[in-house]
BAFI-470924 format. One line per field, with one value per atom (N, C-alpha, C): residue number from 0; atom name; x, z, y negated. Coordinates in nm, 4 decimals, decimal comma. Example, Ala and Ser with C-alpha at 12.3 -4.5 7.8 and 13.67 -1.06 7.14 Angstrom:
BEGIN
nr c(0  0  0  1  1  1)
atom c(N  CA  C  N  CA  C)
X c(1,3190  1,2300  1,3200  1,2850  1,3670  1,2900)
Z c(0,7800  0,7800  0,7800  0,7080  0,7140  0,7870)
Y c(0,5690  0,4500  0,3300  0,2250  0,1060  -0,0030)
***
This chain:
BEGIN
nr c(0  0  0  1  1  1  2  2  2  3  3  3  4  4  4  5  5  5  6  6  6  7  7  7  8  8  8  9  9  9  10  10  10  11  11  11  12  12  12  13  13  13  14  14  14  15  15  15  16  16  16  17  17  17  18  18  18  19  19  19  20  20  20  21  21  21  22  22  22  23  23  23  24  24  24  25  25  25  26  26  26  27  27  27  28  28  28  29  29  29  30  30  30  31  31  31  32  32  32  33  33  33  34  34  34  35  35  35  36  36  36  37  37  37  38  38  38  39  39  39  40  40  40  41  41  41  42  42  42  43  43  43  44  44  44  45  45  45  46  46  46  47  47  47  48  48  48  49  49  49  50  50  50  51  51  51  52  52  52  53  53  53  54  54  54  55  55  55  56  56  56  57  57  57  58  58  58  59  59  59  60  60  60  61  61  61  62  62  62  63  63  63  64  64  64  65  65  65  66  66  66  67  67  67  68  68  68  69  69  69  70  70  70  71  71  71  72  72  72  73  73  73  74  74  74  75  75  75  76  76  76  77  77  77  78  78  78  79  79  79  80  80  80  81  81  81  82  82  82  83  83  83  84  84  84  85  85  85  86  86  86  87  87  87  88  88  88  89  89  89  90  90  90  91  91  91  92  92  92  93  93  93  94  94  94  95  95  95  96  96  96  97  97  97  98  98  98  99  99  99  100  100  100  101  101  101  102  102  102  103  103  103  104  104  104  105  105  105  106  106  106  107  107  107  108  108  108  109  109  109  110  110  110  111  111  111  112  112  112  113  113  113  114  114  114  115  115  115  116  116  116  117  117  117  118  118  118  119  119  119  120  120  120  121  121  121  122  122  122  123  123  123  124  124  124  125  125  125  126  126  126  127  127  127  128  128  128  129  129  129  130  130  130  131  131  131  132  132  132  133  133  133  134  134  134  135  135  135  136  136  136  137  137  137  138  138  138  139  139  139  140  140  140  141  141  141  142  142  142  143  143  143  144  144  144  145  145  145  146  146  146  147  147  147  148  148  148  149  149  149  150  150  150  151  151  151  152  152  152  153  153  153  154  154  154  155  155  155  156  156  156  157  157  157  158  158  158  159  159  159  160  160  160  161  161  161)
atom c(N  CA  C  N  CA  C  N  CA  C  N  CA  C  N  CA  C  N  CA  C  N  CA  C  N  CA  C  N  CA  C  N  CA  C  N  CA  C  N  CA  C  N  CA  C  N  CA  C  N  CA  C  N  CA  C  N  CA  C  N  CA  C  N  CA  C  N  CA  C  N  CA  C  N  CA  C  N  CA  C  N  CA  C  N  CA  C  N  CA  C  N  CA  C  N  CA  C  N  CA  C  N  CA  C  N  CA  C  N  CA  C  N  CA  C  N  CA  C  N  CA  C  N  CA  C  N  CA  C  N  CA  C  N  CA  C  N  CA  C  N  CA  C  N  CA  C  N  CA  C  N  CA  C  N  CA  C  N  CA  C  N  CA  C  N  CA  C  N  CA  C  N  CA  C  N  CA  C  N  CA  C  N  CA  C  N  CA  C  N  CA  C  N  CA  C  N  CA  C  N  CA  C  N  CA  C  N  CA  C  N  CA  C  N  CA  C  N  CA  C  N  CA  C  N  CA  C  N  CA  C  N  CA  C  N  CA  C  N  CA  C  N  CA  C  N  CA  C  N  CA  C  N  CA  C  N  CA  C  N  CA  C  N  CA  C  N  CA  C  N  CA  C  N  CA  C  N  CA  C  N  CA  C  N  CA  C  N  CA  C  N  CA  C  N  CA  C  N  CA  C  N  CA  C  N  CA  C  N  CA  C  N  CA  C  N  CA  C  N  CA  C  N  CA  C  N  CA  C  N  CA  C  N  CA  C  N  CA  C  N  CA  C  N  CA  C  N  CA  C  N  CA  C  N  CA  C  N  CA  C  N  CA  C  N  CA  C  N  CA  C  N  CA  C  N  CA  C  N  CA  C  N  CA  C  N  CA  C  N  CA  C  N  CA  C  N  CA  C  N  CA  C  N  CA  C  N  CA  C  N  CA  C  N  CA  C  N  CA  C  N  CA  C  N  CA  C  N  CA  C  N  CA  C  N  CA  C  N  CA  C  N  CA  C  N  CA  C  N  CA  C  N  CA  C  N  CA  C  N  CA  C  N  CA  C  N  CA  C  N  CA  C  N  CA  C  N  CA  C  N  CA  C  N  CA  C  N  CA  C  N  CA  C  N  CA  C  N  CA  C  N  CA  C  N  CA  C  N  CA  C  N  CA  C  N  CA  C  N  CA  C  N  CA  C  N  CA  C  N  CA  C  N  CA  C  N  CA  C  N  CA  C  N  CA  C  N  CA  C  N  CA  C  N  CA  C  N  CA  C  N  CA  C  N  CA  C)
X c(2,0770  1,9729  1,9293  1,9289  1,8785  1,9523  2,0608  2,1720  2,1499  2,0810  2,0573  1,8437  1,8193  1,7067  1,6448  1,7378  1,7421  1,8477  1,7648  1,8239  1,9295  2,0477  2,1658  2,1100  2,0437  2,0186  1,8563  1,7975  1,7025  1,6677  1,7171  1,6688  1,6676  1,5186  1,5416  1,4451  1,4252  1,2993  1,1964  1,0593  0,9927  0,8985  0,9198  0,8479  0,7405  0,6020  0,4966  0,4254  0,3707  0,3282  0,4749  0,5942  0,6702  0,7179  0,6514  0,6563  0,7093  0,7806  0,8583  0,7871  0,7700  0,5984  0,6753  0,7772  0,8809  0,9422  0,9910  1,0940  1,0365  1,1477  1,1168  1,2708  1,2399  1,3636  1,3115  1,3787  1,3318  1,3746  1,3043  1,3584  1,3329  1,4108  1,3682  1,2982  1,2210  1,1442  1,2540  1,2480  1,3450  1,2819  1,2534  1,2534  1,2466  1,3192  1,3923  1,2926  1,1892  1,0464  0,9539  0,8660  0,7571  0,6816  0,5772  0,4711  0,3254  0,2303  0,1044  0,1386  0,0783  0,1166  0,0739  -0,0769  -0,1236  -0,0768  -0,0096  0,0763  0,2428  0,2393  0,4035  0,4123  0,3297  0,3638  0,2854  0,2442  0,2007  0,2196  0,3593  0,3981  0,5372  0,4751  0,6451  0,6575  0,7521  0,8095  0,9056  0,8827  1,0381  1,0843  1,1978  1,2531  1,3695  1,3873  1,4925  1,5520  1,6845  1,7213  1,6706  1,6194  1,5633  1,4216  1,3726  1,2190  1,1289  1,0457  0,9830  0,8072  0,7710  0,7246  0,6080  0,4370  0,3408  0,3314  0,2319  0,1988  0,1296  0,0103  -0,1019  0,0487  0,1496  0,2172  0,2871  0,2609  0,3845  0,2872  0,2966  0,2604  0,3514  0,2905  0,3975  0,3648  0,4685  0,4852  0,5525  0,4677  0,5244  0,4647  0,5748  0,5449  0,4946  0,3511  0,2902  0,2006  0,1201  0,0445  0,0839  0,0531  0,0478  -0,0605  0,0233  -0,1106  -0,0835  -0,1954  -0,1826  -0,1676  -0,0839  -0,0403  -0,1586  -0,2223  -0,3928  -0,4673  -0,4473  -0,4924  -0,4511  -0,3093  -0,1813  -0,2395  -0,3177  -0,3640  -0,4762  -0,5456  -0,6162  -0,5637  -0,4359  -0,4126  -0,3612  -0,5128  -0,4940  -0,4106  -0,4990  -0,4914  -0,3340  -0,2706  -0,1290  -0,0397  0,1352  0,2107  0,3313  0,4178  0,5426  0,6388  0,6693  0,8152  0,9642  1,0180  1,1179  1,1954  1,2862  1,3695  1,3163  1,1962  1,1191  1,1741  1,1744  1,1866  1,0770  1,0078  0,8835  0,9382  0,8692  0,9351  0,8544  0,9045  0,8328  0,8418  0,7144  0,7156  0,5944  0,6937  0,6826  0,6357  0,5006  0,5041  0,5680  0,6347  0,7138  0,7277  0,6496  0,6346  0,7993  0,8633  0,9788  1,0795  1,0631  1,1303  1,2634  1,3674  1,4831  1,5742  1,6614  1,7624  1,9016  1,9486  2,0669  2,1760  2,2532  2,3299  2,3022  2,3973  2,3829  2,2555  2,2117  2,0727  2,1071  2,0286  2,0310  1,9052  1,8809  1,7284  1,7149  1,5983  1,6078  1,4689  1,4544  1,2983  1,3251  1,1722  1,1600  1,0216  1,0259  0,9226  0,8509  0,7871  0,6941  0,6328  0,6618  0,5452  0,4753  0,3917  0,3529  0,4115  0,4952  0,5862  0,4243  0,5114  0,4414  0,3615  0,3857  0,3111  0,1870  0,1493  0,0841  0,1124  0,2134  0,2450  0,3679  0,3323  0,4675  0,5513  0,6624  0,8299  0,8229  0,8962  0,9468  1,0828  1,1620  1,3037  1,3630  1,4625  1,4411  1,5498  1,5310  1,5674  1,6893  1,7318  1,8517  1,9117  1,8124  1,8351  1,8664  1,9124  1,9484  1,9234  1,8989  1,9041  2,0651  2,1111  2,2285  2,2499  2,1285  2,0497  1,9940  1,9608  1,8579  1,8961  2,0347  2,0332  1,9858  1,9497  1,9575  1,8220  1,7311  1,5569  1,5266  1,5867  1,5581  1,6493  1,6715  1,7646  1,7145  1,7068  1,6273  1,5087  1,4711  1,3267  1,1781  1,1353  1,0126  0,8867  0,8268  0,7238  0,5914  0,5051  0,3473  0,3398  0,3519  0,3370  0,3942  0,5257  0,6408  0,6450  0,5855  0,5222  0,4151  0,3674  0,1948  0,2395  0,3164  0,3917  0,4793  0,5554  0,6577  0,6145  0,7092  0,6807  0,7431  0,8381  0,9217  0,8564  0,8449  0,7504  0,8184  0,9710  1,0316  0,9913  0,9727  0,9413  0,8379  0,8681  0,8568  0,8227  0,8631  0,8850  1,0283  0,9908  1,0680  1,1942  1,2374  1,3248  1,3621  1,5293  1,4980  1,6565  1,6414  1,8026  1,8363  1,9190  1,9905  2,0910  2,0711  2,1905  2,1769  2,2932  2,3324  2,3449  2,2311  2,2216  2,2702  2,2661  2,3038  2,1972  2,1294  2,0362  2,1097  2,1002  2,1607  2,0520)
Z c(17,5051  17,4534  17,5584  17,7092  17,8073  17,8277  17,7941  17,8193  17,7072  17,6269  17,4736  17,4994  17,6232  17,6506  17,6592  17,7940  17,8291  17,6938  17,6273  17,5003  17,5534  17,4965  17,5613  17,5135  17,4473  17,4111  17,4232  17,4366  17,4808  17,5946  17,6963  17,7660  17,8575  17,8511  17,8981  17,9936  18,0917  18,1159  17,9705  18,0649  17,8982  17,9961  17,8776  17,9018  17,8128  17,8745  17,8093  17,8421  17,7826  17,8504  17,9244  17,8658  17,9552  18,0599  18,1450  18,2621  18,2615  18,3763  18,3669  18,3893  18,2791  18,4069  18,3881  18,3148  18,3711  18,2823  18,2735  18,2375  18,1310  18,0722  17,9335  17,9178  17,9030  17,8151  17,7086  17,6109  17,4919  17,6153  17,5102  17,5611  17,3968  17,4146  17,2887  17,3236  17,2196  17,2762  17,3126  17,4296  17,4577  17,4307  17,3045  17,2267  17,0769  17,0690  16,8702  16,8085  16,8443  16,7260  16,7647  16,7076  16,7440  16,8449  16,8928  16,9345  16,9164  16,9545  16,9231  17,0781  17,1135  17,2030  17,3112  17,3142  17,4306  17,4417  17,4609  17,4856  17,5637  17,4993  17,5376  17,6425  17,7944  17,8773  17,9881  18,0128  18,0918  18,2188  18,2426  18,3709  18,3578  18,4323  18,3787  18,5136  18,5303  18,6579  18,6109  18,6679  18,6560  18,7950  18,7905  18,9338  18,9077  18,9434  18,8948  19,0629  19,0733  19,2295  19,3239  19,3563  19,4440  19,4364  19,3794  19,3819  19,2242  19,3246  19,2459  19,1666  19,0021  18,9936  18,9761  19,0097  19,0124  18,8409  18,7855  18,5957  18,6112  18,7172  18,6289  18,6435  18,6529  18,5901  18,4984  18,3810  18,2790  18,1712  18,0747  17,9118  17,8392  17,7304  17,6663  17,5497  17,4750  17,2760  17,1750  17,1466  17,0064  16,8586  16,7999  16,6507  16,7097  16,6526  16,6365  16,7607  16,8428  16,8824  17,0450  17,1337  17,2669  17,3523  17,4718  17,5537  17,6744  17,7635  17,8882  17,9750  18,0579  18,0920  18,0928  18,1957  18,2103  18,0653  17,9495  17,8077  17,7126  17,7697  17,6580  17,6339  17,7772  17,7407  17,6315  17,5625  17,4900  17,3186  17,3367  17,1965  17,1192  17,0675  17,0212  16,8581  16,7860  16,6412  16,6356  16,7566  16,7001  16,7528  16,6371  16,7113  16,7056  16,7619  16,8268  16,7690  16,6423  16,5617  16,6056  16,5942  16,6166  16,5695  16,6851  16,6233  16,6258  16,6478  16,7218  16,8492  16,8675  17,0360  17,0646  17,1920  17,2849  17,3607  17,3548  17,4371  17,5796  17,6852  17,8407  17,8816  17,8832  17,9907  18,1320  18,2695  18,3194  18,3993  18,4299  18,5291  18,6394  18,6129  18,7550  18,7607  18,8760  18,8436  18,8535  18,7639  18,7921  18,7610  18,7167  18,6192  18,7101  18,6671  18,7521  18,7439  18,8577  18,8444  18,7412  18,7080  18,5961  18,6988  18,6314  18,6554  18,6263  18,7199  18,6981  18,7366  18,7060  18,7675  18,7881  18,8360  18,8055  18,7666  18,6672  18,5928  18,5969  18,6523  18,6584  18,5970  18,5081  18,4066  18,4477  18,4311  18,4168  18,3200  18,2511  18,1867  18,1568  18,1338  18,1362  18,0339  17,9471  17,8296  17,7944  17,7368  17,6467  17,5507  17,5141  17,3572  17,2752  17,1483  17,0378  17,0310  17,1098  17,0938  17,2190  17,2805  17,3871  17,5528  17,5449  17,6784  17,7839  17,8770  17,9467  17,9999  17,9354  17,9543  18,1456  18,1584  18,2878  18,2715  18,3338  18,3220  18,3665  18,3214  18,3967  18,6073  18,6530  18,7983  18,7654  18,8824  18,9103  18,8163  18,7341  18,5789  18,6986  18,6606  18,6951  18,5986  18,6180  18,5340  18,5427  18,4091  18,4974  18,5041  18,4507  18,5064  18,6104  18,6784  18,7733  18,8674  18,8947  18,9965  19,0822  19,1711  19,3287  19,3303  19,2267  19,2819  19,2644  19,2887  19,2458  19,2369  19,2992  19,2411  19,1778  19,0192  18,9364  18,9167  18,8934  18,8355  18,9548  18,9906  19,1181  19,0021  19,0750  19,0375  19,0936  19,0606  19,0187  19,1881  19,2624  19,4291  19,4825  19,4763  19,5121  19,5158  19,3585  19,2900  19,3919  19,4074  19,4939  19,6642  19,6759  19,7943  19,8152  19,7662  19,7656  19,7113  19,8117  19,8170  19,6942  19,6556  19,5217  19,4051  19,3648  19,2156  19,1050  19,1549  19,0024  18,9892  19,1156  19,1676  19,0802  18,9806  18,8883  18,7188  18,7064  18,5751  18,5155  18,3622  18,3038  18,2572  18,2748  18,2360  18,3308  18,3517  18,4384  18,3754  18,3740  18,3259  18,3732  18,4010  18,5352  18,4026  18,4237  18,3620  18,4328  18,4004  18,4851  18,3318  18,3244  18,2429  18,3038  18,1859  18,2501  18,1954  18,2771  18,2561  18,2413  18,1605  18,1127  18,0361)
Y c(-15,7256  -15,8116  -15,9138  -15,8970  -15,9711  -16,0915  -16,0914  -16,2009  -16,3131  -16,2773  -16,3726  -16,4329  -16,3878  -16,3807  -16,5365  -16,6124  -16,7426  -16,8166  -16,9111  -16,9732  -17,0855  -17,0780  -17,1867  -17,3065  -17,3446  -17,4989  -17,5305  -17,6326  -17,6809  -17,7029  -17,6936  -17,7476  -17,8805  -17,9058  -18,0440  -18,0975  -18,2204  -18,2568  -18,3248  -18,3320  -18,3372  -18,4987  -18,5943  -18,7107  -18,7261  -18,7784  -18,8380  -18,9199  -19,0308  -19,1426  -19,2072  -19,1979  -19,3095  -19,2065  -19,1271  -19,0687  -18,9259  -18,8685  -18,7570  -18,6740  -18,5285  -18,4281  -18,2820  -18,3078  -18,1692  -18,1148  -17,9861  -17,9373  -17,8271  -17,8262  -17,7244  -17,6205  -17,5045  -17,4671  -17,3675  -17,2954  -17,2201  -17,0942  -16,9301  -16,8083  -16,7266  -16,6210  -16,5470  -16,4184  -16,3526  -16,2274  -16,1487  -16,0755  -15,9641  -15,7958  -15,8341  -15,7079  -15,7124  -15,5519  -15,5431  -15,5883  -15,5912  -15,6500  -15,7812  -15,7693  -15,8799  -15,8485  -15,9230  -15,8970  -15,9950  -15,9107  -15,9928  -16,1149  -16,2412  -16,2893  -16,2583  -16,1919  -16,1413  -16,0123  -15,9291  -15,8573  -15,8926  -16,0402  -16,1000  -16,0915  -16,1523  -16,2296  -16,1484  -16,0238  -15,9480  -16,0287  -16,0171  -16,0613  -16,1790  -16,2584  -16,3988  -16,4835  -16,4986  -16,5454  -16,6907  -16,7649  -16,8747  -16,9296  -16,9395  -17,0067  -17,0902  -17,1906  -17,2889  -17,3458  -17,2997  -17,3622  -17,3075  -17,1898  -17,1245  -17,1591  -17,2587  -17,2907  -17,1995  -17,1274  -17,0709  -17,1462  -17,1561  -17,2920  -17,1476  -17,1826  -17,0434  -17,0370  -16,9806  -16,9752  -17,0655  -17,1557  -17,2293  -17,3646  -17,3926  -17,4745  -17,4882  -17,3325  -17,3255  -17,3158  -17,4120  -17,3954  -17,3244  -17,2189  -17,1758  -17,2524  -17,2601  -17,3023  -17,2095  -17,1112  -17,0234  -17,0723  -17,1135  -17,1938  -17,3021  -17,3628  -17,5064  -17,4264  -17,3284  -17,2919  -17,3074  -17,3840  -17,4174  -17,3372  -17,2562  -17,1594  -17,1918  -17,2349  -17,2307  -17,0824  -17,0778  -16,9825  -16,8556  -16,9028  -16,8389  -16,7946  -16,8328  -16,8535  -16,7148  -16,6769  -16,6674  -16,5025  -16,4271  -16,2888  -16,3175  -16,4291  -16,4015  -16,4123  -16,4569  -16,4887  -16,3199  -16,2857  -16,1470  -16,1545  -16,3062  -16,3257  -16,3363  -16,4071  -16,5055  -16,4231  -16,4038  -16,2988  -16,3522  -16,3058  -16,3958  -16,2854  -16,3668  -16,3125  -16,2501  -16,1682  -16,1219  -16,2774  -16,3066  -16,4493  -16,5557  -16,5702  -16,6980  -16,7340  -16,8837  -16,9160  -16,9810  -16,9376  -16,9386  -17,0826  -17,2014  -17,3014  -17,2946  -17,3153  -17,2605  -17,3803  -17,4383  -17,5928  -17,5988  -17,6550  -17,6426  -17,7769  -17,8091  -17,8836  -17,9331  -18,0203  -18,0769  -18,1980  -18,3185  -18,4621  -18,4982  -18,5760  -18,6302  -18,5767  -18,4210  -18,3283  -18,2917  -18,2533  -18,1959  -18,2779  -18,2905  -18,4106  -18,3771  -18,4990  -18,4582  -18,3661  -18,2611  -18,1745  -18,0576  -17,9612  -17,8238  -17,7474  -17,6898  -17,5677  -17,4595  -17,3675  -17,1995  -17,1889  -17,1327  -17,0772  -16,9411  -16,9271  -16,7202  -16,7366  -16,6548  -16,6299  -16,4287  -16,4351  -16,2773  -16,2625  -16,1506  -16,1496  -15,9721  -15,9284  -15,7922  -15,8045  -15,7152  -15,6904  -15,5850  -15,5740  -15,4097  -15,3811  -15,3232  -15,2702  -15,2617  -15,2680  -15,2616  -15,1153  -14,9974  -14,8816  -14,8772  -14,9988  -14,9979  -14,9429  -14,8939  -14,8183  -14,9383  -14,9393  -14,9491  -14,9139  -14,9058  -14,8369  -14,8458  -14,7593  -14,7993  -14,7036  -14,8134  -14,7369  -14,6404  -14,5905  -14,4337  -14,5007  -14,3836  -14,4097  -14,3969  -14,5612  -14,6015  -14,7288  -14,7304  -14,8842  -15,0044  -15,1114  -15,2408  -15,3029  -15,4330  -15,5350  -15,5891  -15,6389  -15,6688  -15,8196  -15,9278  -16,0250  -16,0803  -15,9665  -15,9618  -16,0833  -16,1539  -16,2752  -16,2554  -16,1759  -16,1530  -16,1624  -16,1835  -16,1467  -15,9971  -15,8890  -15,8071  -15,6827  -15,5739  -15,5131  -15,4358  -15,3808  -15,3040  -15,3590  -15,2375  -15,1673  -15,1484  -15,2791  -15,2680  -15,1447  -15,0561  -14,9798  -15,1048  -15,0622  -15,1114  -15,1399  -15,0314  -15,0566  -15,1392  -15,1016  -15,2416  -15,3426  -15,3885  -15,5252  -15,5953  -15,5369  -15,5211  -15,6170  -15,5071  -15,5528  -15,6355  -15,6746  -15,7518  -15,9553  -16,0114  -16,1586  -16,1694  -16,1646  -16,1819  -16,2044  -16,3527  -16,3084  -16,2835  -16,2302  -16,1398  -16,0212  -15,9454  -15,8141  -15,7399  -15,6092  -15,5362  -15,6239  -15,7326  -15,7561  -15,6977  -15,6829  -15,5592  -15,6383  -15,7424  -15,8192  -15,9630  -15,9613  -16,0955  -16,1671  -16,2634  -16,3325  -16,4348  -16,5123  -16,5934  -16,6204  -16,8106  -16,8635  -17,0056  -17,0842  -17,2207  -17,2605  -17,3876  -17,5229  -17,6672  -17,7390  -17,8944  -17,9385  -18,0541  -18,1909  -18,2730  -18,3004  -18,5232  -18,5728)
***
């Protein structure tokens, strides 16, 4: 399911006003069901090229409904469909130059029964792109510079800009 996580199409820089203010790509929920949205995004990471961008620069877009990153734990009412794509835009003046990238997203949620999974010992991601080997625990997380470090999902793919 993690490999279908990062969406092969959309992505792009995003212009307004004339002017370049950054980058967008789609992702799909990486789980068999829905979720309410404040539940989605526990924990979310993006890094494009080794540069890691913080959350107060990423808007999310599920359906017509736009959340600032900081925002997205309150959206209790609105829920993010099994088969929906979440569009992730990212502040960046001047957006990314045309060519190849590496995009690594990670993301942490609460399953639909309220608890969080943790995988059993010795799991890998097999995503993970070198931020990470496995499964970081709550401490680890704590500790560690890595801002992939204990999100429950991470996926690494190479896009083109034109």
């Amino acid at each position: 399911m993690w490999e279908l996580f990062l969406h092969r199409q959309g992505f792009r820089n995003v212009i307004r006003g004339g002017q370049t203010t950054g980058f967008q790509f789609k992702i799909h929920l990486p789980y068999y069901r829905g979720l309410w949205v404040s539940a989605s995004f526990r924990g979310f990471a993006v890094r494009v090229d080794g540069v890691h961008y913080p959350n107060d620069k990423i808007t999310i877009k599920i359906g017509n409904k736009t959340y600032r990153f900081a925002d997205v734990d309150q959206a209790y009412e609105d829920f993010w469909y099994y088969g929906d794509l979440a569009t992730i835009i990212v502040e960046k003046p001047g957006g990314l130059t045309d060519g190849l990238h590496k995009v690594e997203c990670g993301i942490s949620y609460e399953n639909s029964y309220g608890t969080y999974e943790t995988p059993p010992a010795g799991y890998e991601f097999a995503y993970a792109g070198g931020f990470g080997t496995g499964f970081a625990t709550s401490s680890q997380a704590k500790t560690s510079t890595d801002p992939m470090a204990g999100l429950r999902s991470c996926s690494l793919d190479m896009v083109l800009v034109i």
